[in-house]
Structures are given as C-alpha cells and as structure tokens.
C-alpha positions as CSV (number, residue, x, y, z in Angstrom):
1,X,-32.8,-74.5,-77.1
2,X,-35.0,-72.4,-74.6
3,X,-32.7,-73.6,-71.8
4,X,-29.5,-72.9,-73.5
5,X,-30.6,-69.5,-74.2
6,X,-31.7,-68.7,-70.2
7,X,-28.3,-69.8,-69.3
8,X,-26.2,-67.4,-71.6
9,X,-28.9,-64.7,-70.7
10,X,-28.0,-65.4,-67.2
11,X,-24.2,-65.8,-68.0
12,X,-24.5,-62.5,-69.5
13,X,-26.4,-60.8,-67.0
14,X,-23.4,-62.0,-63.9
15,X,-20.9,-60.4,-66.5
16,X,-22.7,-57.4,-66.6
17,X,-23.2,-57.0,-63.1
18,X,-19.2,-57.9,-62.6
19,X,-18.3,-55.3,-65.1
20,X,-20.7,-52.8,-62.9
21,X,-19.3,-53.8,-59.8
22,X,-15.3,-53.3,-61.0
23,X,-15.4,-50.3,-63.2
24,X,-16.8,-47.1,-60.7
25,X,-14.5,-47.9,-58.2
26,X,-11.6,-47.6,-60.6
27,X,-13.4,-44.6,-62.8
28,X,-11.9,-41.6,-63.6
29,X,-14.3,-38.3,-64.3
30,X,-16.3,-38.1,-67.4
31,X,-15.6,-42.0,-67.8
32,X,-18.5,-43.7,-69.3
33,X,-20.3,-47.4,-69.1
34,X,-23.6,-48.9,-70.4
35,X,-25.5,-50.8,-68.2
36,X,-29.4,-52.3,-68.4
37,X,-32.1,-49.9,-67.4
38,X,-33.0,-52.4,-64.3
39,X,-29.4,-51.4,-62.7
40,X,-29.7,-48.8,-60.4
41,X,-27.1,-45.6,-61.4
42,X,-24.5,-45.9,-58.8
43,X,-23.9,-42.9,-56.5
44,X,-21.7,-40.3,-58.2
45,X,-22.4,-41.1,-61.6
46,X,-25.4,-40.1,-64.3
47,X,-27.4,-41.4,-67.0
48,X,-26.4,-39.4,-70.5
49,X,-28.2,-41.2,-72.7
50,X,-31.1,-44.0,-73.7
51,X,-31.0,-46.4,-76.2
52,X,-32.2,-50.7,-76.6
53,X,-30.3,-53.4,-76.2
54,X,-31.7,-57.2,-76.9
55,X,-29.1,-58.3,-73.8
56,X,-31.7,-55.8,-71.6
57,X,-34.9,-57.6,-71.8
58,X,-38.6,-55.7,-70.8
59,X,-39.8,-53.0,-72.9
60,X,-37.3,-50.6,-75.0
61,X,-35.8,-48.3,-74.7
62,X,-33.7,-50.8,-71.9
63,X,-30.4,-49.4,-72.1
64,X,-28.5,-46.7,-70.2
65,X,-24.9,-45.2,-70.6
66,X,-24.3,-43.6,-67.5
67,X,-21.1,-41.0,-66.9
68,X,-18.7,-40.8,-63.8
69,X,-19.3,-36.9,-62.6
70,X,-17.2,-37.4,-59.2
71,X,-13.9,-35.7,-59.7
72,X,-15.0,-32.7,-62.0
73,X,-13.7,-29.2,-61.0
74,X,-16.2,-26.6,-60.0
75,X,-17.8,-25.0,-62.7
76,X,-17.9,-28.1,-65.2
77,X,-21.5,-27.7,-66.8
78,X,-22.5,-31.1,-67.8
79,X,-25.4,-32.7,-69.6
80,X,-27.5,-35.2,-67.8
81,X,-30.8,-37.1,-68.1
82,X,-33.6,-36.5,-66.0
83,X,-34.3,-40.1,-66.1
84,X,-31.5,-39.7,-62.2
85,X,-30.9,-36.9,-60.0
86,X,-27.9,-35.3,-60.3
87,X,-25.3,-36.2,-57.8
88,X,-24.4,-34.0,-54.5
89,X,-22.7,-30.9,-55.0
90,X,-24.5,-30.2,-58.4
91,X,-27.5,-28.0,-59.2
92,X,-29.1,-27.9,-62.3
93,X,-28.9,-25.0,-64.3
94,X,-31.1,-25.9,-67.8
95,X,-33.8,-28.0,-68.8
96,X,-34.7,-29.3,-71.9
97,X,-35.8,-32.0,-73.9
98,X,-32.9,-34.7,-76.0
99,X,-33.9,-37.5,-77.8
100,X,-31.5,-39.2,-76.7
101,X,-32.7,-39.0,-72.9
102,X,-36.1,-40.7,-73.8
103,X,-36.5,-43.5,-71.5
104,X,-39.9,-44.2,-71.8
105,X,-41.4,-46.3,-74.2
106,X,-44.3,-43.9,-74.3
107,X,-43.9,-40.8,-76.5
108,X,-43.5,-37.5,-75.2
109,X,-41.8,-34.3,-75.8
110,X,-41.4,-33.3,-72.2
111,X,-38.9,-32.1,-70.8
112,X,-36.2,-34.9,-70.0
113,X,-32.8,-33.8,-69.9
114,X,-30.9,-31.1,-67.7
115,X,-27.7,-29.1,-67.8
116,X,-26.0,-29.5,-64.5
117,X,-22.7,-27.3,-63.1
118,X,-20.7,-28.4,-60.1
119,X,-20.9,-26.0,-57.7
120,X,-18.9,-27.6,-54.8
C-alpha cells in the first residue's frame, strides 16, 4: 500500500510541475494558480495567499496561490505576500499583517503582507 501511495504522490507531483510549467507562459494579468510551497514563484508572478494542502507534504501551511502581476497598467495597487518580493517595476507602498499571508507554521502577528503599485 506504501508503494502505491509514493507512486501517485509522485504522479501527482509531475502533474503539478506540468501544470506549472504550461500555465505562466500562457497567463494573462491577475490570472491566478496554486502551487506547493517547495515551487519556487516564477519571475513576474506573486504569492496572494497561504493555506495546506495534504498533496504538499512537510509542515503546514504548504500551499501557495500565486497571481500573474506582468501585464498590469501603471498604477494598479495590488496586494501581495511578503512571503516573495514583488516583481520589477513595482514598489511597495503598505505593509501589514493578513492571515491569509501566514506561511509559517510558527505563530506571529508580524507584519507579512504588502500593498504594491506598478510604477513602470
């Protein structure tokens, strides 16, 4: 039964990093996708939110929706998790702390998200 499970684990980890792979290239601005906190956030895009996911694995929360900022006109303000730097040509203008940026499994009420503005 272990095996069995490894494999679709596995399985489901290729399809994941397939479904990575395809959909930035192809995004559109503001588009959104979930991918496992042990992706890296691809260049141009931004984590908006954390949450756990038993498909992850390793300690909770595991799960990231990242969101396509490439493409926005200047002067879109946008909120963003600290958990990434916000991408070239943005500057952050806010900081604050969302539950829904807390991507550590420890507690705190740090600061952890930003509001970001495209400035060119």
């Amino acid at each position: 039964m272990s095996a069995a499970r490894n494999i679709l684990m596995a399985l489901a980890a290729a399809g994941a990093a397939v479904t990575l792979t395809a959909a930035p290239a192809s995004a559109a601005p503001g588009d959104t996708l979930s991918i496992c906190h042990s992706q890296l956030t691809p260049s141009g895009w931004a984590d908006v939110s954390w949450s756990s996911s038993s498909q992850c694995g390793g300690f909770e929360p595991n799960r990231k929706q990242i969101k396509q900022l490439d493409g926005y006109p200047i002067g879109t303000e946008v909120a963003i998790c600290a958990s990434t730097f916000q991408p070239a040509g943005w500057i952050q203008i806010r900081e604050y702390y969302s539950q829904s940026c807390r991507y550590s499994s420890v507690p705190s009420l740090n600061n952890n998200a930003w509001t970001v503005r495209r400035v060119s």
